[in-house]
Each structure stands twice: as C-alpha cells, then as structure tokens.
C-alpha positions as CSV (number, residue, x, y, z in Angstrom):
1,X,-14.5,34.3,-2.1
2,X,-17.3,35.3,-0.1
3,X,-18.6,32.9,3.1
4,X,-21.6,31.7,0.9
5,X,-18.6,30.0,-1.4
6,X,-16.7,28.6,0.6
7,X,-19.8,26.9,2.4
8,X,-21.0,26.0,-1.1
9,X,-17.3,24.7,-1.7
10,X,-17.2,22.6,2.4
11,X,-20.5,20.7,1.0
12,X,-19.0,19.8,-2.0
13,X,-16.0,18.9,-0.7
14,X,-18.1,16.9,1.6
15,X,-20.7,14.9,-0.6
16,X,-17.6,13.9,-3.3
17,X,-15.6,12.6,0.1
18,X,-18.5,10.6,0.8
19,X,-18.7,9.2,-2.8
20,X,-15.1,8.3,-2.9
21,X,-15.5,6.2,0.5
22,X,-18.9,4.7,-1.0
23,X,-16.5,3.2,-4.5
24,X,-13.8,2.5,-2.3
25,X,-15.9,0.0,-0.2
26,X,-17.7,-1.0,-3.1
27,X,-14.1,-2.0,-4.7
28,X,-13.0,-3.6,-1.6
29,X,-15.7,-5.9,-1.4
30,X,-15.3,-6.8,-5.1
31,X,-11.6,-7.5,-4.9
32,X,-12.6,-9.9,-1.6
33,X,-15.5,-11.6,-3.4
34,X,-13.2,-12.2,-6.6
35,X,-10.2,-13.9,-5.1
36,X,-8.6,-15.5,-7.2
37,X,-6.0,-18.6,-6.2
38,X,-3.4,-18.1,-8.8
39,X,-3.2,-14.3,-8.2
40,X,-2.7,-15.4,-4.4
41,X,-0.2,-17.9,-4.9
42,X,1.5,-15.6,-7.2
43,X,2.1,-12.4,-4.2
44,X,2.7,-15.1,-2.0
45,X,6.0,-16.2,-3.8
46,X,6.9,-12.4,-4.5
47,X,6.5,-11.7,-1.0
48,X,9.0,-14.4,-0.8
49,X,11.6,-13.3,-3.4
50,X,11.3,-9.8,-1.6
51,X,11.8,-10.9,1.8
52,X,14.3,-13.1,0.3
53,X,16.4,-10.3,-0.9
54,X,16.0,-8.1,1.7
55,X,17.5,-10.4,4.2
56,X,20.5,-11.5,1.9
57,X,21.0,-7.1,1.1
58,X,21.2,-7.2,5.0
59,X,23.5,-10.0,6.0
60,X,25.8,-8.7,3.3
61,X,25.6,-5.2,5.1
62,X,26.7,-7.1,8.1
63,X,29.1,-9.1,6.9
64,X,30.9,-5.8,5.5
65,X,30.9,-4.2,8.5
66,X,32.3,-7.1,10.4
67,X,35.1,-7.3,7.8
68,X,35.6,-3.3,8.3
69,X,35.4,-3.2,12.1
70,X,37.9,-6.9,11.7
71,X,41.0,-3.9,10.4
C-alpha cells in the first residue's frame, strides 16, 4: 500500500466516521421526540423484575454462605 493509499484510506475512514455520528444523533433525537408512555412504563417494571432478581440471586448467595461458614 503506498502513502497516497493509506491517506486516501485515513479520509475515508474519516468522512464515514463523521456520517455515522451525524445518523446516530439524528436517531437519538428521534427516539427522544417519540417517547412513548407505554414503552416507558413497560422498561420501568423490567427494570424492576431485574433488580428484583438480582437482589433475591444475592441474598440467597448470602444466606448459603452463612449456612456454610454456620459448620
């Protein structure tokens, strides 16, 4: 690859980073304008269920150990 390739290759590289950033703000500020309450209300209870779960995984990790370190 000679140094006029890889400076043709740098400026591409370049202008299609700057095009992904352009649709990636351009999605973002779809998604924020199209909010949609159910959608919202929905992740919120997920987020819920997950943190739910995680915390009962982790008390019965304790309570294990307790009963192990108990013999």
């Amino acid at each position: 690859m000679s140094a006029m390739d890889r400076e043709d290759m740098q400026i591409l590289l370049a202008r299609i980073d700057e095009r992904v950033k352009d649709i990636q703000q351009d999605v973002k500020s779809i998604n924020d304008s199209r909010k949609c309450q159910g959608h919202a209300v929905k992740i919120k209870f997920l987020e819920r269920m997950v943190w739910g779960c995680t915390s009962a995984v982790a008390l019965l990790g304790l309570r294990s150990l307790f009963e192990m370190m108990k013999r």
